[in-house]
C-alpha positions as a Python dict, from the first residue, in 0.01 Angstrom:
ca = {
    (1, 'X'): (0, 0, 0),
    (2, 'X'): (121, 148, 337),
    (3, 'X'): (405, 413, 324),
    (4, 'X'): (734, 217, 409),
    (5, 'X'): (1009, 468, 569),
    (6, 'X'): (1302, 543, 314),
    (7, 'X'): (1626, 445, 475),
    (8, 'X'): (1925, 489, 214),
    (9, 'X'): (2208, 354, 416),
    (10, 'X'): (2311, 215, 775),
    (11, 'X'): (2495, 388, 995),
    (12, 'X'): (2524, 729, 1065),
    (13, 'X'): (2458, 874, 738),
    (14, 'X'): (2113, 659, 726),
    (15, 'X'): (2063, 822, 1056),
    (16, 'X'): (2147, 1161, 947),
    (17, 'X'): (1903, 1143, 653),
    (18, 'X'): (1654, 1010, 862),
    (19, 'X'): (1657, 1292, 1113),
    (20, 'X'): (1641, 1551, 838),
    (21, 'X'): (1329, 1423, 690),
    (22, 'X'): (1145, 1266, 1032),
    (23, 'X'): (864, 1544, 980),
    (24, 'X'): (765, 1458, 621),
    (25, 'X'): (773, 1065, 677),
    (26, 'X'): (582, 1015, 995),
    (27, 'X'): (296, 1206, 848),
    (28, 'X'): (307, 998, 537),
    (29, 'X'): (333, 699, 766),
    (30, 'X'): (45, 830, 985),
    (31, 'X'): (-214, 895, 712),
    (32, 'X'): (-178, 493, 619),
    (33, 'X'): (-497, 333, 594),
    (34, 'X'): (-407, 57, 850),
    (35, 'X'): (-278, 380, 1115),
    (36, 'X'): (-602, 574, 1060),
    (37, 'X'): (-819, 255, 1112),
    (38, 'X'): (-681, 142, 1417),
    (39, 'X'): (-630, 501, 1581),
    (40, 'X'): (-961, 626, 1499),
    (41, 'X'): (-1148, 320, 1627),
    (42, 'X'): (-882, 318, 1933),
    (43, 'X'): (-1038, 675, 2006),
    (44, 'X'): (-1359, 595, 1932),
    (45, 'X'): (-1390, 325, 2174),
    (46, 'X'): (-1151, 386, 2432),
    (47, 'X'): (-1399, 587, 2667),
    (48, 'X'): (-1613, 304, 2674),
    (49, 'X'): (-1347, 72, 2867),
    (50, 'X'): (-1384, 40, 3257),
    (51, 'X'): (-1193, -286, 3286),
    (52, 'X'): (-858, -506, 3229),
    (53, 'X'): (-1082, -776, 3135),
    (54, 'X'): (-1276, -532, 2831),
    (55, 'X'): (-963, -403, 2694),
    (56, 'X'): (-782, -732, 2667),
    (57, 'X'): (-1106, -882, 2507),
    (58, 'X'): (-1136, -613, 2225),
    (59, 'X'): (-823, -741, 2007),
    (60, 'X'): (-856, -409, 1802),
    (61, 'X'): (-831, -169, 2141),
    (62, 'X'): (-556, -391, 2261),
    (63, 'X'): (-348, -379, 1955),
    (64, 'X'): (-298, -41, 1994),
    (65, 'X'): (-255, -42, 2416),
    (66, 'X'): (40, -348, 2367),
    (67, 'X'): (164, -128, 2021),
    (68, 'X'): (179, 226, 2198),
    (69, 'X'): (439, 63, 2456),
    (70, 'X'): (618, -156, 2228),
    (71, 'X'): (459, -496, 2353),
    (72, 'X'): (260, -579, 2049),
    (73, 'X'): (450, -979, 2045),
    (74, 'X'): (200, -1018, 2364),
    (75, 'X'): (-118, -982, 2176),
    (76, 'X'): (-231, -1295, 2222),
    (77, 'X'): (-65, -1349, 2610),
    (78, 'X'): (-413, -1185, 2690),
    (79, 'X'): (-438, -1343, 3030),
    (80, 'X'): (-93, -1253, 3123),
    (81, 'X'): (-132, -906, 2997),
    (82, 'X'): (-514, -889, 3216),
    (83, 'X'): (-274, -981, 3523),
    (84, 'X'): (-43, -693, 3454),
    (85, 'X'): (-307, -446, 3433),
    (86, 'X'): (-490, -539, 3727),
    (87, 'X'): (-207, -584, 3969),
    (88, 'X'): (-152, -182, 3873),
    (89, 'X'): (209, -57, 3985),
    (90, 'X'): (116, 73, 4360),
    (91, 'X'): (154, -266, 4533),
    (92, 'X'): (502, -403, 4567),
    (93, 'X'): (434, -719, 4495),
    (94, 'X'): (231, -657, 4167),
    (95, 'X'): (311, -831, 3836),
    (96, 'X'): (478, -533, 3658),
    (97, 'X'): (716, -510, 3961),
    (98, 'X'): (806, -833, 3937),
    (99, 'X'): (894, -801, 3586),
    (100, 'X'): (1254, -726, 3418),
    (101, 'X'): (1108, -518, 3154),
    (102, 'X'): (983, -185, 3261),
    (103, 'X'): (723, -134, 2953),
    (104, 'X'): (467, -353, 3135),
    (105, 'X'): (521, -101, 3402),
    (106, 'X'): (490, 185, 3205),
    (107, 'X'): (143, 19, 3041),
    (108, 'X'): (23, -77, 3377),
    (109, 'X'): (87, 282, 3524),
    (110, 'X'): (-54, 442, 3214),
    (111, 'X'): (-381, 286, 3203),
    (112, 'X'): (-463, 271, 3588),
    (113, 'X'): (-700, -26, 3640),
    (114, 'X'): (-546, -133, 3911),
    (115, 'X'): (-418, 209, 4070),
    (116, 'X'): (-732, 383, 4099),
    (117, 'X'): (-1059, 357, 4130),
    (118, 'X'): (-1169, 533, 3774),
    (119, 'X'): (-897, 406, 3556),
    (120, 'X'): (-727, 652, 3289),
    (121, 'X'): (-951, 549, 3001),
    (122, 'X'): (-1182, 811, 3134),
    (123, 'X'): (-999, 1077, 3114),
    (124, 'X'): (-1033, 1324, 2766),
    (125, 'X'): (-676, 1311, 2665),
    (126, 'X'): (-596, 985, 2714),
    (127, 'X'): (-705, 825, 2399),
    (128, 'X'): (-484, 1066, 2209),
    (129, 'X'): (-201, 1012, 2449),
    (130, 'X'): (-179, 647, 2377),
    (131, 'X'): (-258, 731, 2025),
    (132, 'X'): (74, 977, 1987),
    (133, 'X'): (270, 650, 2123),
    (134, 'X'): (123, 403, 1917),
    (135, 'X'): (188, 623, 1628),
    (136, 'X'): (569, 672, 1718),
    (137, 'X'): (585, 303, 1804),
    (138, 'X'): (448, 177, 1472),
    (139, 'X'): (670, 433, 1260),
    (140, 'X'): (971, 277, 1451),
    (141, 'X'): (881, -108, 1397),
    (142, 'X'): (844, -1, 1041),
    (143, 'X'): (1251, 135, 1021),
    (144, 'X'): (1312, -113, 1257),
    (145, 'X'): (1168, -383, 891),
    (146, 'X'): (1494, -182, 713),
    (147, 'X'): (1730, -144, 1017),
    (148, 'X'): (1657, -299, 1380),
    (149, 'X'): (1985, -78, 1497),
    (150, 'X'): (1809, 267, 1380),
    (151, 'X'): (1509, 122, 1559),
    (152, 'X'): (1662, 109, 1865),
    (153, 'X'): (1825, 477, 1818),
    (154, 'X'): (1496, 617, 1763),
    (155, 'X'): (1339, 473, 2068),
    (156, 'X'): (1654, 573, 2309),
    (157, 'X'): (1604, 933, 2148),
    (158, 'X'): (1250, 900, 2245),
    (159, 'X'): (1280, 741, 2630),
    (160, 'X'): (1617, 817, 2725),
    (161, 'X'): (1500, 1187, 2828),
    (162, 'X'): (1134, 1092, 2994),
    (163, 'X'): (1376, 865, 3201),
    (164, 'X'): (1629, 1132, 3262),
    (165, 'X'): (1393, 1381, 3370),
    (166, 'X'): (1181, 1193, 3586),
    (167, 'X'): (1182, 1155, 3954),
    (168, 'X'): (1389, 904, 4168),
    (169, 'X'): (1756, 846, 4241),
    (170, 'X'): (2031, 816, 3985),
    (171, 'X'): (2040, 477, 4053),
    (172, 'X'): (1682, 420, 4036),
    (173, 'X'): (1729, 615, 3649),
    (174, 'X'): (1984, 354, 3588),
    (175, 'X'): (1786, 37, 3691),
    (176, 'X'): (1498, 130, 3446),
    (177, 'X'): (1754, 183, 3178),
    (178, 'X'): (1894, -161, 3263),
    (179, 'X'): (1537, -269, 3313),
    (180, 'X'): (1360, -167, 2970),
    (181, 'X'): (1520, -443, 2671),
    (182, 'X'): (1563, -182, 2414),
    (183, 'X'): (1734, 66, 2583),
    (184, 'X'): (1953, -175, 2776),
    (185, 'X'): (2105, -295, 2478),
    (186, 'X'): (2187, 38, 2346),
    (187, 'X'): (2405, 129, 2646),
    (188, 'X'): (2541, -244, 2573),
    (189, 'X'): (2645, -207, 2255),
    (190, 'X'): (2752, 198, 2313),
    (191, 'X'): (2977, 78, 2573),
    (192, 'X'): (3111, -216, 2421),
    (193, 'X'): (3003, -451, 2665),
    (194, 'X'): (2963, -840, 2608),
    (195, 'X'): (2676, -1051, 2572),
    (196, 'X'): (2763, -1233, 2931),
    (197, 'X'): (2718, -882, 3093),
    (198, 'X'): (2362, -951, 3206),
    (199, 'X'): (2460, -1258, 3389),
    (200, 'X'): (2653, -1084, 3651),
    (201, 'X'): (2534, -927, 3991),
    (202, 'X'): (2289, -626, 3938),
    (203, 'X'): (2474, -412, 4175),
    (204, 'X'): (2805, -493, 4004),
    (205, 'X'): (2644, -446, 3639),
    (206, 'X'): (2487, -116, 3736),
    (207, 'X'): (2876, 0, 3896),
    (208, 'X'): (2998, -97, 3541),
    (209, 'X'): (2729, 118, 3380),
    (210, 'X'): (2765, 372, 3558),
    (211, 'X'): (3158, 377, 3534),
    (212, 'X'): (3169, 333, 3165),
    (213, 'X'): (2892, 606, 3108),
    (214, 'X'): (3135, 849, 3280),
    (215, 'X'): (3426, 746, 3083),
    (216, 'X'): (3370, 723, 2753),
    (217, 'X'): (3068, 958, 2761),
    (218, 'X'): (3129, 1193, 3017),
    (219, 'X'): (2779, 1098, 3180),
    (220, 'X'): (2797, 1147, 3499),
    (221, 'X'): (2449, 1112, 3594),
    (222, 'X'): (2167, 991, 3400),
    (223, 'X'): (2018, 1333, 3430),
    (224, 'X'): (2307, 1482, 3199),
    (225, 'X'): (2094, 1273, 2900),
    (226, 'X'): (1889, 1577, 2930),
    (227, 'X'): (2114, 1767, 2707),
    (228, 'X'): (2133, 1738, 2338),
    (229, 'X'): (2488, 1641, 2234),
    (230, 'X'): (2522, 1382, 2532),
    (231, 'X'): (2208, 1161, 2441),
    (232, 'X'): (2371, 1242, 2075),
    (233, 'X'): (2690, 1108, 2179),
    (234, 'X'): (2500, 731, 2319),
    (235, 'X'): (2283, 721, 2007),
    (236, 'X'): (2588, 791, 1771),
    (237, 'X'): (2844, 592, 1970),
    (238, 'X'): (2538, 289, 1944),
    (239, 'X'): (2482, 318, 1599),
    (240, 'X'): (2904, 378, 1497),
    (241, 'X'): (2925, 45, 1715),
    (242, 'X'): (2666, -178, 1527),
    (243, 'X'): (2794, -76, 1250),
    (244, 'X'): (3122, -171, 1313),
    (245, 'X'): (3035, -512, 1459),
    (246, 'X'): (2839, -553, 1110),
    (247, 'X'): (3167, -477, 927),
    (248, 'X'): (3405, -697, 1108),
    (249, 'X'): (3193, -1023, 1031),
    (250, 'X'): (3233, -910, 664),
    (251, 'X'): (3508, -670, 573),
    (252, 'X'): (3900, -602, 633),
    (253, 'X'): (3992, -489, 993),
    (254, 'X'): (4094, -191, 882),
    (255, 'X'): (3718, -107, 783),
    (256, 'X'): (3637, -153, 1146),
    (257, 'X'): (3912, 33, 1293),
    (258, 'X'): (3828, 327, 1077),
    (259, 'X'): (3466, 311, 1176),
    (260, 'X'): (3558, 307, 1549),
    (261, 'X'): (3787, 573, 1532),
    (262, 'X'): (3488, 787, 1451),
    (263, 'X'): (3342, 693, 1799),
    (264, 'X'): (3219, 1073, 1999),
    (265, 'X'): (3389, 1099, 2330),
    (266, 'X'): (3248, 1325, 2534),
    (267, 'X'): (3396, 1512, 2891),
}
């Protein structure tokens, strides 16, 4: 039997325990039997691949491509996910730029078949690369079994500073948030924003972003999610928030209220 991550409570105490003893789980999550299999022959056989069409045809290799980005529900859009890999990221037009969700994107850009002319599967450290992802990915969807909300906390801790530090404008940082599901509905649910948001103008919903970020956070760019207590301050203010919208559709008010008064403000 696989090791299953031990998550006493919701909230911010489960998230609190969890943090404290991260180091000694994932490795007893990583040294499963259904892990070692699929990252060891992922390894093994990733060198081999020169194609979209050969990755997408070995099932095994593919699980843990789609898995290591958090797309493992497309495992059997195999055509689709050819397309995305092919088109690559360079050409405006290409699939993954035409997508809402920035993980195809990220996949498309990370393996390179239709970027370059030698795609990244060549490369030494690749395979271990994609393996370090899959790994993080799988230990999430595990919590994720337990609690979907501390799922989502663990990714944002994860992404939230790749996007932060990488290149572009602010508002280009801001559009991938927006753009990548998981992380989207973090700063949804941090910010107390309604379902209906999404419906609105892009340039309008990325104003209110932006604007509510600065308030309640003190974020005024998404580079500040570089620094420790701010991305602290989403992931807490996320996870106070679910928990409070959990409350309120089964306990007193007053539960809620207290919960939200807990809520970090940062300036």
């Amino acid at each position: 039997m696989s090791f299953q991550p031990i998550i006493p409570t919701g909230g911010l105490a489960g998230w609190r325990f969890l943090q404290r003893t991260m180091d000694a789980q994932t490795a007893s999550f990583n040294a499963g039997s259904q892990i070692t299999r699929d990252t060891d022959y992922f390894l093994e056989k990733i060198g081999e691949i020169d194609t979209a069409e050969q990755l997408v045809s070995d099932r095994r290799l593919l699980r843990v491509a789609l898995g290591a980005y958090g797309l493992q529900d497309d495992i059997d859009n195999r055509y689709f996910i050819r397309k995305v890999l092919e088109d690559g990221t360079l050409d405006p037009d290409a699939l993954s730029n035409r997508l809402a969700d920035d993980r195809y994107k990220n996949l498309a850009k990370a393996f390179g078949f239709g970027d370059f002319p030698v795609p990244s599967s060549k490369i030494s450290d690749f395979g271990p690369k994609i393996v370090t992802l899959y790994r993080q990915q799988q230990f999430e969807r595990a919590v994720g079994d337990q609690d979907n909300a501390m799922r989502l906390a663990l990714n944002a801790e994860r992404e939230l500073p790749t996007i932060a530090k990488g290149t572009g404008s602010d508002n280009a940082k801001w559009f991938r948030i927006m753009g990548t599901a998981p992380l989207r509905e973090v700063f949804e649910v941090a910010l107390g924003l309604p379902k209906a948001f999404g419906q609105i103008d892009l340039d309008q919903q990325l104003e209110v972003f932006r604007d509510k970020a600065r308030d309640q956070l003190g974020i005024e760019t998404v580079e500040d999610l570089t620094q420790p207590d701010k991305l602290d301050a989403v992931v807490q203010r996320y996870l106070l928030r679910a928990q409070v919208a959990e409350f309120t559709a089964t306990s007193p008010g007053s539960v809620a209220l207290s919960l939200l008064q807990t809520i970090p403000r940062l300036r």
